[in-house]
C-alpha positions as CSV (number, residue, x, y, z in Angstrom):
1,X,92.1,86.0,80.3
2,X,93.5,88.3,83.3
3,X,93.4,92.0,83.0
4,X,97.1,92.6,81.8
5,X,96.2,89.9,78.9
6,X,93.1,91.8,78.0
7,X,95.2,95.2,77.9
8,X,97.6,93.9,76.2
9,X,95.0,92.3,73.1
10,X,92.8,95.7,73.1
11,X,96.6,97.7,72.7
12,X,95.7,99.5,75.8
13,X,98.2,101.7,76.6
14,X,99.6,100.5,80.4
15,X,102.6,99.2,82.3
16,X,103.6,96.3,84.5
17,X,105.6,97.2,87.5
18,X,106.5,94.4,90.2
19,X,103.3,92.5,89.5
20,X,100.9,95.4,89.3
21,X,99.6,96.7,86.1
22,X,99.0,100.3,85.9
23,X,96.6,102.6,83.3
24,X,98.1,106.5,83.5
25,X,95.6,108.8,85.2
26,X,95.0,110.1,81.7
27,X,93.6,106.9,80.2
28,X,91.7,105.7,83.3
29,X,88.3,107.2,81.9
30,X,88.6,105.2,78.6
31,X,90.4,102.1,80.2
32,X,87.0,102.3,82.7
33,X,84.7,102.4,79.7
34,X,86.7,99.6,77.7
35,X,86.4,97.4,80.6
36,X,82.7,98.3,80.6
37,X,81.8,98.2,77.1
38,X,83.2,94.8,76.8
39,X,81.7,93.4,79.3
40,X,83.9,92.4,81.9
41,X,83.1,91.3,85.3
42,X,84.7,95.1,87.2
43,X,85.4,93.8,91.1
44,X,87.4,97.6,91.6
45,X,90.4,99.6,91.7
46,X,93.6,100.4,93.3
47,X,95.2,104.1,93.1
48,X,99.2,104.4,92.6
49,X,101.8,107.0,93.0
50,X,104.4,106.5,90.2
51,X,107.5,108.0,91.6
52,X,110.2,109.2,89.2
53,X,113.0,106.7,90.6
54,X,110.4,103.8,89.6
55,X,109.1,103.2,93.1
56,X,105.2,102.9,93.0
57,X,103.0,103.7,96.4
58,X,99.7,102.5,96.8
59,X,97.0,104.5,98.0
60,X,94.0,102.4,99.8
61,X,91.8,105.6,100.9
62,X,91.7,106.0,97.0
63,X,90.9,102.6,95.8
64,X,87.2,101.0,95.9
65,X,85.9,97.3,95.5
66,X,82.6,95.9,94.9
67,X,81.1,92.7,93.9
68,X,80.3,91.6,90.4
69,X,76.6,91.9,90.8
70,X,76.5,95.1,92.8
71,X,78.6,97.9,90.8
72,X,77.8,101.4,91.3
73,X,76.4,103.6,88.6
74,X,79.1,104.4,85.6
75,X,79.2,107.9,86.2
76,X,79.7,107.7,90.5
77,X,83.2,105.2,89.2
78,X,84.2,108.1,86.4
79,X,83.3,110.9,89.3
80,X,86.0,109.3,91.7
81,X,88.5,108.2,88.5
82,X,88.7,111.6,86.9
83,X,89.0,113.7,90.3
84,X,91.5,111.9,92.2
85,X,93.7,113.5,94.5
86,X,96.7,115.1,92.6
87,X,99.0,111.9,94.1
88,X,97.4,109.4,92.1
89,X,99.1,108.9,89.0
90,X,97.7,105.6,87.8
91,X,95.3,103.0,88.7
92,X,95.3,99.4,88.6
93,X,91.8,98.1,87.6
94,X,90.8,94.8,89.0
95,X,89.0,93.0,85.8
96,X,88.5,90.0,84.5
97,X,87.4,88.6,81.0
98,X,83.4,87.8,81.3
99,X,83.8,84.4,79.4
């Protein structure tokens, strides 16, 4: 299952705009230990800028990748997830079911 499937069956709160799905700033932490605790293979994520007139801006100096088999520690992800910049107002996490 992609990641917008696996939201969608865990009733993850998110939203799909043009393509991208987006977790609120306020759920990152839990949607980053959801994705965790169940095991699925976590390549990164992307940082957005929800603009009130539905336009959504990327931010690449706040977005991070990594390969399956080299993920930094939990807490150095939740360090950068709960203290972005005060721009970011969601995050797209780049997952994938494990099976």
């Amino acid at each position: 299952m992609n990641r917008r499937q696996l939201l969608h069956g865990w009733n993850f709160p998110h939203l799909v705009h043009g393509g991208v799905t987006l977790v609120a700033k306020e759920n990152a932490e839990e949607c980053l230990r959801m994705v965790i605790e169940q095991k699925c293979h976590l390549h990164g994520y992307d940082s957005f800028t929800l603009h009130s007139d539905g336009r959504i801006q990327p931010h690449l100096e706040w977005s991070a990748s990594w390969s399956w088999d080299d993920l930094p520690p939990l807490s150095a992800m939740l360090r950068d997830v709960l203290d972005p910049p005060a721009e970011v107002t969601h995050f797209e996490f780049v997952f994938s079911d494990a099976g």
